[in-house]
N, C-alpha and C positions, 0 to 999 in steps of 0.2 A: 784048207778049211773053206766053204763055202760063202761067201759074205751074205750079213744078216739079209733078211726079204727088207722091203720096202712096206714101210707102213702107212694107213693112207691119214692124213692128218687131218684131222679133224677142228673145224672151227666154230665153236657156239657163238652165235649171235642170238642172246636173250631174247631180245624184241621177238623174232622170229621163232623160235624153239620154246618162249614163252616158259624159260626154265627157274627156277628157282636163283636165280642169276638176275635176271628180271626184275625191275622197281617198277614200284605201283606208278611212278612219274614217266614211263614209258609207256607202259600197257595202258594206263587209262589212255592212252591219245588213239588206240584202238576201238573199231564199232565194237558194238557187244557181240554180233555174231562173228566176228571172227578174234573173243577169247575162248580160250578151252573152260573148259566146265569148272578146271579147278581154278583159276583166276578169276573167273568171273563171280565166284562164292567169293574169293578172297577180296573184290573190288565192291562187292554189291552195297558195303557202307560210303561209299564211296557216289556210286550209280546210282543208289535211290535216295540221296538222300536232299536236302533242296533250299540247304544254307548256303551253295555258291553253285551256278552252271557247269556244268562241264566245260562249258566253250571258256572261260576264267579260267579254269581249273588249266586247262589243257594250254590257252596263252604263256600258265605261269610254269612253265614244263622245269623252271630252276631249282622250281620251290616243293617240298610231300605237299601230293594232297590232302592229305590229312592237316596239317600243320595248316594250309587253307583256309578248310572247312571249318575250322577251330578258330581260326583269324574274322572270319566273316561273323563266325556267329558272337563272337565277342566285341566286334568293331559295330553289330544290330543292338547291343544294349548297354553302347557307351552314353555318358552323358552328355548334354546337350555341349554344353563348354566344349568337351571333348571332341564331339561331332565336327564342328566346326573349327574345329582346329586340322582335320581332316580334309575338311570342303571348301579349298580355294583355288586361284588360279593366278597366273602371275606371278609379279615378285613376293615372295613369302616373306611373311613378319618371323623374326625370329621365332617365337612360338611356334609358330605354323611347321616352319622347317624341321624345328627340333619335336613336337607334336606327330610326324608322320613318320621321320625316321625312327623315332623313340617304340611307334606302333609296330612297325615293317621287324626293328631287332628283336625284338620281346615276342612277335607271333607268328612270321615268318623262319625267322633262321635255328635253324637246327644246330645244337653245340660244335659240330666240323667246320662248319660255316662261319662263325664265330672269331673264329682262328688265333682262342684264348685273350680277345677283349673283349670289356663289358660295354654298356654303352657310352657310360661316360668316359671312358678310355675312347673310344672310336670320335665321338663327337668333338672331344678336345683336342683331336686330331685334326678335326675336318676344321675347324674355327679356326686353328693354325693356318693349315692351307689358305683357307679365304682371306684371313689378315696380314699376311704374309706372303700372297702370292707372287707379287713380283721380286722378291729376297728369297733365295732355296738359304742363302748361310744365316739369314733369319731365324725360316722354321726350321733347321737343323738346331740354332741356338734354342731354341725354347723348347725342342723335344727333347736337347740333353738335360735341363729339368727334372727328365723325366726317367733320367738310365739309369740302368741298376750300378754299383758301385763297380763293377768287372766290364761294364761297356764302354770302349773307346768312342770318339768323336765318327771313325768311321764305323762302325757300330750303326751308330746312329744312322747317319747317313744312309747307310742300308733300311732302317728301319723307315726311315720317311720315305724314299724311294716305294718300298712296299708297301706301302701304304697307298702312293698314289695310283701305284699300278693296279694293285689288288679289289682297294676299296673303292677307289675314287673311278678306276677306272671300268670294275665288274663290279663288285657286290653292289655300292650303296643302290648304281642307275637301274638294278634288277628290282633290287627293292623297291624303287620309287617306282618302277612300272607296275610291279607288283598291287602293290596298294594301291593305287591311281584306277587297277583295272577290277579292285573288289569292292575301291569306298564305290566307281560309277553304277553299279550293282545293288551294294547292298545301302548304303546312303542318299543316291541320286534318284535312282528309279525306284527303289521301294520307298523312301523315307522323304522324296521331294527336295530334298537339300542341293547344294550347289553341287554339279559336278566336277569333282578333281580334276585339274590339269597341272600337274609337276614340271611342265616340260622344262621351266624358265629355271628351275632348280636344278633339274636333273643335266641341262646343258652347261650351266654353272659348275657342278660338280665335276663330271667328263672331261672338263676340258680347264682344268685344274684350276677353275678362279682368275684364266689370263685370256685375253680378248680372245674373241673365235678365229681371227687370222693369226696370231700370235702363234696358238696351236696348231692350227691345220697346218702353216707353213713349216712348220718343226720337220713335219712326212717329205716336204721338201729340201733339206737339208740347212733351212734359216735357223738357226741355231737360237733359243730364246730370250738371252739374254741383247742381242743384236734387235731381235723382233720387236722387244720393247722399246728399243730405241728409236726405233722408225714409227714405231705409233704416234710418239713427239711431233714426227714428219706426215700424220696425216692416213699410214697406213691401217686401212678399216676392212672390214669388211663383215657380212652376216650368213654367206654360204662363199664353198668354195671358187667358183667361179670369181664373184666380190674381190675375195683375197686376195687371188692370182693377180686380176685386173690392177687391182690397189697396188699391188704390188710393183709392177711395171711402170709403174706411175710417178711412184715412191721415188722411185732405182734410178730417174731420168732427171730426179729434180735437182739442180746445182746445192740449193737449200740444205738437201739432206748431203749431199757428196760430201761436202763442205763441212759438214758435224762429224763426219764418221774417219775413223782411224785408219790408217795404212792397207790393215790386215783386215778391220769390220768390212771398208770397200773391195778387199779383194774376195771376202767370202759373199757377198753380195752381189759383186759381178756373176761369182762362177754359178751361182743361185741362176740369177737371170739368164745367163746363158743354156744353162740345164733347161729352162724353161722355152729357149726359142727367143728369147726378146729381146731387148735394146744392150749392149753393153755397153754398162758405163764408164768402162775403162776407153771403149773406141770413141765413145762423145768428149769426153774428156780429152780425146790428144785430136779430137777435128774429124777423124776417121768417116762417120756419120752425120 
């Protein structure tokens, strides 16, 4: 028997082939002359219409455009309270915070996105993280509160976990850009009002509520519960370079040696080592 032919495989790439596979969150990021005739009918609610830019539209590539569109023109005939509760910058007053992300869940997120919480479920969440941020068996305790009568402690623990990764760590900061980039739009330049800047929030969130070297050094194998430790010791920092620096600084001081445990100074040394720098194990017996 002959073996079968060889068949040539075939790969759709939507964007390209422009096929009914295709989301209006792709194609719109296309000029108009290079949609086909029929997307371009299908987007033209979209393209003419001038409750939000394209270039927003096309920034918020996470979010339907439509859902948008809909967000803008609702966020143009909120009330003034409201408005301003939209239009700050800085550290956010409670209100504030809960004011934009309350806006962002309600008129950005599509039910998939959602991922079966509402908002007061999500936000109750996020106030744990913040209040709790340096205790995980904290906000473990205070989500179990919240289990259903068949979820275990580790149960849980997964559920916080997913949490920080999911929300804290995609959805909410998509969100904040999101809004941030249609209140500057439809609030600031059409309406005069302050322009949004989230950022002091959105890096709060990111980066779980614990100092920003605390976090960054995590990528480097400082484990976080150690990390807080050494903040006691001085460890700061506001970008990554900062960190690093602070770090090696930290790692040399007798001060800190001298607080920390058998096994915290040896995950510390191998830390600084990894890094190229001073090791404290070799100051410590004279070596250096």
């Amino acid at each position: 028997m002959a073996p079968p032919e060889d068949a040539p495989t075939i790969i759709d790439i939507p964007i390209e082939s422009q096929s009914d596979l295709a989301s209006e969150s792709d194609l719109v990021e296309l000029d108009l002359d290079e949609l086909s005739d029929t997307w371009r009918d299908r987007l033209s609610a979209i393209l003419q219409q001038d409750a939000l830019s394209l270039d927003v539209i096309r920034r918020n590539r996470e979010f339907d455009p439509e859902m948008q569109i809909q967000a803008a023109t609702t966020m143009a005939g909120v009330s003034d309270a409201a408005a301003c509760r939209l239009s700050w910058s800085g550290r956010p007053k409670v209100e504030q915070a809960r004011g934009v992300l309350s806006f962002a869940f309600h008129n950005l997120l599509e039910g998939s996105q959602r991922r079966g919480l509402n908002f007061n479920m999500m936000w109750e969440q996020l106030q744990n993280a913040r209040v709790n941020a340096h205790d995980f068996s904290a906000q473990v305790d205070q989500q179990m509160g919240y289990a259903r009568p068949v979820q275990t402690r580790n149960d849980v623990i997964k559920t916080v976990l997913k949490f920080h990764r999911n929300w804290m760590g995609f959805t909410i900061p998509s969100m904040l850009r999101a809004t941030q980039a249609v209140q500057g739009e439809v609030l600031a330049e059409r309406d005069g009002r302050t322009k949004g800047n989230y950022e002091y929030l959105l890096r709060e969130v990111e980066s779980l509520y614990l100092p920003f070297a605390v976090m960054v050094l995590e990528d480097y194998g400082l484990p976080t519960p150690l990390g807080l430790k050494l903040t006691e010791h001085k460890l700061r920092g506001t970008d990554l370079p900062e960190a690093l620096e602070s770090l090696l600084f930290v790692a040399e001081r007798s001060e800190t040696l001298d607080d920390l445990s058998g096994v915290e100074r040896w995950i510390l040394d191998d830390v600084v080592e990894g890094l190229g720098g001073v090791s404290s194990m070799r100051v410590e017996i004279g070596l250096m």
